[in-house]
N, C-alpha and C positions, 0 to 999 in steps of 0.2 A: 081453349083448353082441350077441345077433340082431338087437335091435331097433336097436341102435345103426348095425348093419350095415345093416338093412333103411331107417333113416333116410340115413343116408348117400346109397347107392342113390338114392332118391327125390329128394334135393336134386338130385345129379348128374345127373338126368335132366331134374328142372328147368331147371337150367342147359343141357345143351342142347338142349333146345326150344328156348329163349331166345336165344341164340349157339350155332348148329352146330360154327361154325370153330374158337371159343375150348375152350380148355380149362374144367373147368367150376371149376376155382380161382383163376383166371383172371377168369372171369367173377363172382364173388364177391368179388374181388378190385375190380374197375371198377363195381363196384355200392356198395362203401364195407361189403361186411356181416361180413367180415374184421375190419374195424376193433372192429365191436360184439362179435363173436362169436370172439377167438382161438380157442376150443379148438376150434373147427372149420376152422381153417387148420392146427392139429396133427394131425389127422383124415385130412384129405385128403394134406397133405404125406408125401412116401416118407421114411421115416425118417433117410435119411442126410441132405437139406435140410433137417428141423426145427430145426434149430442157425440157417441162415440167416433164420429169418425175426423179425422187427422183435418188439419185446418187446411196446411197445402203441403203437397208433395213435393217431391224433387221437378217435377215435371212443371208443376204448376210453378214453382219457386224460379227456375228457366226463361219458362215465359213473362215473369212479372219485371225480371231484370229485363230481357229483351222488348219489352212496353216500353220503360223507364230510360232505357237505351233509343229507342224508336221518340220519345220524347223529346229528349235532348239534343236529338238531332235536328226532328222539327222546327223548337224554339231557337236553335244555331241559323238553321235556314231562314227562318222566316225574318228574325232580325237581320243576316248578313240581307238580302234583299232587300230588308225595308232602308236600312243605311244607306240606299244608292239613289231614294223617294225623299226629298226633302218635303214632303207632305204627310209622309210616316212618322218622322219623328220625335211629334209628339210623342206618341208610344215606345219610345224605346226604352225609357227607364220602366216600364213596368216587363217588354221582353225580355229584359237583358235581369230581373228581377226574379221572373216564370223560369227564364233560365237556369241563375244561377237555384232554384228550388229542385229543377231538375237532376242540378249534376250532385246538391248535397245527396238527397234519395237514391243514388245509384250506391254509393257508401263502398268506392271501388278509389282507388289513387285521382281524384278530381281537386285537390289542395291546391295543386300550383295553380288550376285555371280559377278556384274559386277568390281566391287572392286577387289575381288582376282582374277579375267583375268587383272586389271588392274595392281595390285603391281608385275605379273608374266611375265606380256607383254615384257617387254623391257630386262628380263632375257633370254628369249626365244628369242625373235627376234634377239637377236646379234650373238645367240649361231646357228641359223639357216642361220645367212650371213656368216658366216665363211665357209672355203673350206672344210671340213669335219663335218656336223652337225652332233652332237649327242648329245642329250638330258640324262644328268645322270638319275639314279632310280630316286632320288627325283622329277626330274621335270616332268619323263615322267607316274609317281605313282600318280600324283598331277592329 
């Protein structure tokens, strides 16, 4: 908690160097860095304001796509690699699963692809509950 305090501190004094006049939430505020950083407008704000302030920004709404985007590429990677592990396999109906969770959440033109994890889903999942999963060239090429 010191250091949390001690960082505090230091931004706010940043800020005013920066802007004397301005408050220094304020000035974090006209700077856009609120937007990236909420938990630092919780920080700053007196506690009976924290209820007013904005849930997510432009800023932050940015980066939660680009998370969600950073996701989906993960769970692409990781499953096209585990495809080539016939010791992974078992797992694949649950990445290809994590997957398709990720691309409904982006809520950006992902239809066509969630379709073909859809018509492939239930070929894979039965083939991964069985006592020896493996996935043939077709499904694990796919």
């Amino acid at each position: 908690m010191f250091a949390q305090q001690e960082a505090l501190k230091r931004i706010e004094n940043m800020c005013r160097a920066h802007r004397p006049q301005q408050k220094p939430l304020d000035t974090l505020a006209e700077m856009g860095i609120l937007d990236f950083v909420p938990f630092l407008a919780r920080l700053m704000q007196p506690a009976k304001q924290v209820e007013q302030l904005p849930a997510i920004g432009a800023g932050g709404a940015y980066m939660n796509y680009i998370s969600l985007l950073n996701q989906a590429l993960m769970m692409s990677t990781q499953l096209y690699n585990d495809a080539t592990n016939p010791a992974h396999h078992k797992y694949a109906a649950h990445q290809v699963a994590l997957l398709y969770q990720s691309l409904n959440m982006l809520q950006g033109e992902t239809k066509p692809i969630r379709r073909l994890i859809e018509a492939r889903f239930d070929d894979i999942k039965g083939i991964t509950e069985s006592q020896q999963p493996y996935l043939e060239f077709e499904l694990s090429a796919w």
